[in-house]
C-alpha positions in Angstrom: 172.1 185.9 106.4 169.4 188.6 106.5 166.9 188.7 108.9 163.3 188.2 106.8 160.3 189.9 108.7 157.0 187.7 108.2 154.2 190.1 107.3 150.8 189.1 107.2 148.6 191.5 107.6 148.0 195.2 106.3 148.2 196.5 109.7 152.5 194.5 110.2 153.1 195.8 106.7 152.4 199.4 107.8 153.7 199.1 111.0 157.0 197.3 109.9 157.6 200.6 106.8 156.8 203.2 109.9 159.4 201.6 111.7 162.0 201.6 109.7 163.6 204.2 107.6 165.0 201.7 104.8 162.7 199.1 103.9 162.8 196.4 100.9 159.4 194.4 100.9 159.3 191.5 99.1 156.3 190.5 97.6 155.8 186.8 96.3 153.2 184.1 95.9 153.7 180.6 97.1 152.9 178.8 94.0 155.6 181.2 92.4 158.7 179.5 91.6 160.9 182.4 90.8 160.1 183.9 93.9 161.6 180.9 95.5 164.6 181.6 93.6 165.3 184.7 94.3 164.3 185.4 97.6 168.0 184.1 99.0 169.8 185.9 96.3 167.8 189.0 98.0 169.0 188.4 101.1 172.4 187.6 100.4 172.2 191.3 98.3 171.0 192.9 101.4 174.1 191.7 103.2 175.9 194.4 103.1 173.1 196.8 104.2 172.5 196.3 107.6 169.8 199.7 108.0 167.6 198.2 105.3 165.3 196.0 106.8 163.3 193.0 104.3 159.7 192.1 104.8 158.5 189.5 103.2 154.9 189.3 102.2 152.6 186.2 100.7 150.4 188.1 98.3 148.0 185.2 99.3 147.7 185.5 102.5 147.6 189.5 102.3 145.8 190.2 99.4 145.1 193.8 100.5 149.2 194.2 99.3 147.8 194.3 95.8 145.6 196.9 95.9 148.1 199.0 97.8 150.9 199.1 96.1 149.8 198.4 92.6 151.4 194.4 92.3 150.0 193.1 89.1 152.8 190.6 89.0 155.1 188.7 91.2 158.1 188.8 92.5 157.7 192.1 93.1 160.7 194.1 95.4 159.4 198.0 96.5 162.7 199.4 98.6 161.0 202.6 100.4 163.2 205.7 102.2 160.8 207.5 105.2 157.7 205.6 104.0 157.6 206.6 100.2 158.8 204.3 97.2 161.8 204.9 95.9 162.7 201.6 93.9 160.5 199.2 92.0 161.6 195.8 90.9 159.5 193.4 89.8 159.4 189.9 87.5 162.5 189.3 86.5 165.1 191.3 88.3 168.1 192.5 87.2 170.5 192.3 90.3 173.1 194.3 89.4 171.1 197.3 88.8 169.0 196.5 92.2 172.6 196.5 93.9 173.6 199.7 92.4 170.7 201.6 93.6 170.6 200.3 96.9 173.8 201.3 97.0 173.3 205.0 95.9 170.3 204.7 98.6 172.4 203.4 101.4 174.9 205.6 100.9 172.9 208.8 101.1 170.3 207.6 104.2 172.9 205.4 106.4 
């Protein structure tokens, strides 16, 4: 299963997207029950990328994320190439189109 990096501050969030060049954050709330439900169908989507790297942040705990990235709603999935946002997904996902652009974005960056 995918590795899920635990972000919870501003400062990890940043750090963890300069650190990697293919980055899917996931943004969720704990009270939020489709972002319990689709956080393992995430994962098991990033399976197959091994260079995209998932953060996982509680827009609770780091409310800052907000603010940053302009999250009015949650789930909310930002996939980011070298630092800028490339993909936006958010609410209710489709998965099949997330997994054909991840794959169009693996496929030209790994």
């Amino acid at each position: 299963m995918k590795e899920i990096h635990e972000l919870t501050s501003m400062d990890m969030v940043d750090s963890f997207i300069q650190q990697h060049t293919l980055t899917l954050l996931y943004v969720s709330r704990q009270e939020c029950s489709v972002c319990h439900a689709l956080l393992p169908k995430i994962r098991e989507l990033l399976q197959p990328y091994p260079s995209i790297a998932l953060g996982h942040i509680d827009a609770n705990q780091v409310e800052e994320v907000a603010s940053k990235f302009l999250i009015f709603t949650v789930p909310m999935m930002l996939v980011l190439v070298e630092q800028k946002e490339v993909v936006r997904a958010d609410r209710f996902v489709r998965l099949d189109r997330l997994a054909e652009q991840l794959e169009q974005i693996y496929s030209s960056y790994a």
